[in-house]
C-alpha positions in Angstrom: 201.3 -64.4 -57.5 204.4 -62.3 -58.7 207.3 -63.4 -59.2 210.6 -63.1 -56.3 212.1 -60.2 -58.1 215.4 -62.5 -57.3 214.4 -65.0 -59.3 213.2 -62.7 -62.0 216.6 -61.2 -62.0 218.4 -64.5 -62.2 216.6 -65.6 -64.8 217.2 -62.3 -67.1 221.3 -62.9 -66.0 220.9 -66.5 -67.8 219.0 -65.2 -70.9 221.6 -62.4 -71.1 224.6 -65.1 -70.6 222.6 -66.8 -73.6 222.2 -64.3 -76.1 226.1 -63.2 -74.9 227.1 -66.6 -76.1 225.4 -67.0 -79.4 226.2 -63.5 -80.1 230.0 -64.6 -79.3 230.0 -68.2 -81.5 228.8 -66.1 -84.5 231.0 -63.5 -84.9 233.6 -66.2 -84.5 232.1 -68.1 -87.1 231.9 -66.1 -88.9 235.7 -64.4 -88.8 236.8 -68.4 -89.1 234.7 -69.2 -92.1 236.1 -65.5 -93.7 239.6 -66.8 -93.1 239.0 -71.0 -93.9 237.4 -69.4 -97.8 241.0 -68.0 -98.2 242.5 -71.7 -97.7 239.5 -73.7 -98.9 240.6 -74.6 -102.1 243.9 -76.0 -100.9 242.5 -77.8 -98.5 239.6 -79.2 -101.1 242.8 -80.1 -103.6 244.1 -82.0 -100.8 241.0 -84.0 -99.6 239.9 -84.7 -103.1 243.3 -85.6 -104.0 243.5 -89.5 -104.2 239.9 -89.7 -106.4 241.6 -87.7 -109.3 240.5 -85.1 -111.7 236.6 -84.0 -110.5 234.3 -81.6 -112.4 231.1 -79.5 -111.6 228.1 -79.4 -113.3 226.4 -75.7 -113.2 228.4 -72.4 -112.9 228.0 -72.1 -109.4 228.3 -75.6 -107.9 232.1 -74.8 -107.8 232.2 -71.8 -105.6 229.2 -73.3 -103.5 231.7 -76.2 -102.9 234.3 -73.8 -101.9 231.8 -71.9 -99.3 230.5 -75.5 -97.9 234.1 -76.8 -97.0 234.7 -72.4 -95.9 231.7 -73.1 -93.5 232.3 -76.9 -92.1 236.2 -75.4 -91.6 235.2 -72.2 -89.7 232.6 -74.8 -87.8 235.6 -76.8 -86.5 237.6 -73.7 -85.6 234.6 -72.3 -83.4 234.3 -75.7 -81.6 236.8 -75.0 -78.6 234.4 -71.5 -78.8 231.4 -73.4 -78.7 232.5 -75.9 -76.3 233.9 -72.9 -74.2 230.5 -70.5 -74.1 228.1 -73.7 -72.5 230.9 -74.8 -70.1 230.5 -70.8 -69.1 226.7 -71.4 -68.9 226.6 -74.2 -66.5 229.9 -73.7 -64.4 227.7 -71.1 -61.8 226.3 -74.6 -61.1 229.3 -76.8 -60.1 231.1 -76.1 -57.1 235.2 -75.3 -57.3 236.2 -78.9 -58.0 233.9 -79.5 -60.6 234.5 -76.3 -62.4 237.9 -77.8 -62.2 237.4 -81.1 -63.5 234.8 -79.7 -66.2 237.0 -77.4 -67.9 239.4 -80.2 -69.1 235.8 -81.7 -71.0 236.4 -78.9 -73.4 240.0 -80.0 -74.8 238.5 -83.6 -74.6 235.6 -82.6 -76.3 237.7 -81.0 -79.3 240.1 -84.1 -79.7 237.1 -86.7 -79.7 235.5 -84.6 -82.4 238.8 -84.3 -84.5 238.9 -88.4 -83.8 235.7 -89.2 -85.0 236.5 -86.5 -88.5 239.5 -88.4 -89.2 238.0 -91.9 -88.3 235.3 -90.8 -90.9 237.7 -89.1 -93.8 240.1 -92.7 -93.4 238.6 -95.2 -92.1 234.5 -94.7 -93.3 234.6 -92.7 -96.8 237.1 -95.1 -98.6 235.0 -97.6 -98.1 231.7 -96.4 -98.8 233.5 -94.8 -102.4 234.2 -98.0 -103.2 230.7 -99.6 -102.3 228.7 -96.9 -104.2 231.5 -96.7 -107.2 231.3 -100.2 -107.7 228.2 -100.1 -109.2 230.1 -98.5 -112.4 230.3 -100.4 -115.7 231.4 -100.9 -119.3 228.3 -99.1 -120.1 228.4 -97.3 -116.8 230.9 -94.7 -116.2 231.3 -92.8 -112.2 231.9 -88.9 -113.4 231.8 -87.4 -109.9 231.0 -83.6 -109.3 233.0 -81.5 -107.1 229.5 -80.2 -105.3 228.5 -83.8 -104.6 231.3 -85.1 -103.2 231.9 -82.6 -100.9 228.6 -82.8 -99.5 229.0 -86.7 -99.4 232.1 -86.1 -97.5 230.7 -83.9 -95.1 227.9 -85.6 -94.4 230.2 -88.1 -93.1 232.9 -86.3 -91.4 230.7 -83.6 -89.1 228.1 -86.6 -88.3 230.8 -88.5 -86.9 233.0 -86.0 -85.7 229.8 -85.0 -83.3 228.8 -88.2 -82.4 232.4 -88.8 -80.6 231.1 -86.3 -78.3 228.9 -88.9 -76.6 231.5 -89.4 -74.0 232.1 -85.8 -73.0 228.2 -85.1 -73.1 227.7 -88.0 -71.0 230.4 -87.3 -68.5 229.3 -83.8 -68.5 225.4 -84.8 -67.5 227.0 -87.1 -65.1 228.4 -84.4 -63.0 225.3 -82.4 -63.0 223.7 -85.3 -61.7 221.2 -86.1 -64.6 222.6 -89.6 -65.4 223.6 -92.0 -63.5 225.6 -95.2 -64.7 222.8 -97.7 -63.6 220.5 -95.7 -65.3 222.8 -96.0 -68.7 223.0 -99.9 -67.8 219.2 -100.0 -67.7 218.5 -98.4 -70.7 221.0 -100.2 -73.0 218.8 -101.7 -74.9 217.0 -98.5 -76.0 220.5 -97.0 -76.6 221.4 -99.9 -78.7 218.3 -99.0 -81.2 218.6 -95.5 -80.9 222.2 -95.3 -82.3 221.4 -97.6 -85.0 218.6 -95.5 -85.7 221.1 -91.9 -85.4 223.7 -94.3 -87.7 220.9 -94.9 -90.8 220.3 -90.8 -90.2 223.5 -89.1 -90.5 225.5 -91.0 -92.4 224.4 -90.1 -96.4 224.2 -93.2 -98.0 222.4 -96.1 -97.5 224.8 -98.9 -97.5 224.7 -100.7 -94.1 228.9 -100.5 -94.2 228.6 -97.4 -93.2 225.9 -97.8 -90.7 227.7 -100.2 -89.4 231.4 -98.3 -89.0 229.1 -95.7 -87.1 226.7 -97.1 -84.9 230.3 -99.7 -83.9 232.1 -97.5 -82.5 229.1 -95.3 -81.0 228.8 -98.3 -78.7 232.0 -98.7 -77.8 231.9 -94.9 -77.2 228.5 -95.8 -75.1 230.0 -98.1 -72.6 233.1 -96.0 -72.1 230.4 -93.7 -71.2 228.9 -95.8 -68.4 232.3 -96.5 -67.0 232.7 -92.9 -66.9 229.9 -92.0 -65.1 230.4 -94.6 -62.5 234.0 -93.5 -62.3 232.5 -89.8 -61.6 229.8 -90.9 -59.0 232.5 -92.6 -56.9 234.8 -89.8 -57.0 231.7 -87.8 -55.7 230.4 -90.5 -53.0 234.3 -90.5 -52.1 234.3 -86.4 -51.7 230.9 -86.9 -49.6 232.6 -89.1 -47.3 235.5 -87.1 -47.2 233.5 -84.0 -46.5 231.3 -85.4 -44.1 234.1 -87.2 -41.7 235.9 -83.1 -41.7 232.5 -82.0 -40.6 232.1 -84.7 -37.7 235.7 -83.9 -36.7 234.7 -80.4 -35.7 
């Protein structure tokens, strides 16, 4: 049977919208992480700051330092991009009010990601420095490499930085009408094990402290979730109502 040449058209439109939108993240991506390489090392003199003098350990590991902290900067800077391009995707989908409300997730989005980075860079990495480093002594000396404590450091910050987003991804499914809050209820159990399981996974090391300051606040961040999407589908049964006592007024 062929295909409705409508269909066949709408689905080309959505590939195109796509491949527009990848297309779009990259080159900003890429123009952030240009302009973050110029700043890097002031910003890596500042985050490595309170744990003294580092060193590197090979000719390069220096300069890759400098392009891993370009590269997580220019991520952060695309975000609001990012976050932008799939509200664009699915907004054809949501009818004027939603578009509405939607459009507000991407702000949200940016400053729940910016909470979890600075709940990680504060609140998680002192404490798992100190767990590891306190392994160190008399005969046992920490000498810490630029490279490896950047990508300790990041491995904490961008994990937790994304997994703030459960809200806002949540929220967002809710209004499309993928989730529903009994549904969330139902399956906290499974949630429960699965964040644990995303906690032992992203962050680097494998001290249960840091497990533990993740997966926390990931359930916290869980049940705000549910009470967000049974916040949304009253507001929805409320505009059904509305919309169906204008219609049997006519």
């Amino acid at each position: 049977m062929a295909e409705e040449p409508g269909l066949e058209s709408g689905l080309l439109d959505k590939l195109n919208q796509i491949r527009r939108g990848i297309i779009v993240a990259l080159i900003v991506l890429t123009g952030a992480s240009l302009f973050a390489y110029t700043v890097a090392p002031a910003v890596l003199e500042w985050a490595m700051a309170p744990l003294g003098q580092l060193v590197y350990l090979s000719p390069a590991e220096a300069f890759m330092a400098r392009i891993k902290m370009a590269l997580a900067l220019g991520f952060i800077i695309t975000l609001p991009v990012l976050l932008w391009e799939v509200w664009r995707l699915v907004a054809p989908a949501l009818g004027r009010g939603e578009r509405r409300l939607t459009f507000w997730l991407i702000p949200a989005g940016f400053l729940l990601f910016l909470l979890g980075a600075s709940f990680a860079y504060y609140g998680v990495l002192p404490v798992a420095l100190r767990f590891f480093l306190s392994f160190s002594s008399d005969v046992l000396q920490p000498m810490i490499s630029l490279g490896s404590l950047v990508s300790f450091a990041l491995g904490l910050v961008l994990p937790f930085g994304l997994s703030f987003e459960l809200p806002i991804v949540i929220l967002f499914l809710s209004r499309l009408g993928l989730v529903t809050s009994q549904g969330l209820r139902e399956k906290r159990k499974f949630a429960i094990l699965l964040i644990f399981i995303a906690a032992a996974a992203l962050t680097p090391g494998p001290d249960i402290f840091s497990q533990l300051l993740m997966g926390v606040p990931l359930l916290l961040l869980y049940e705000v979730s549910i009470w967000l999407a049974r916040l949304t589908e009253r507001r929805r049964a409320a505009a059904a109502e509305a919309e169906g006592e204008a219609e049997a007024g006519r």
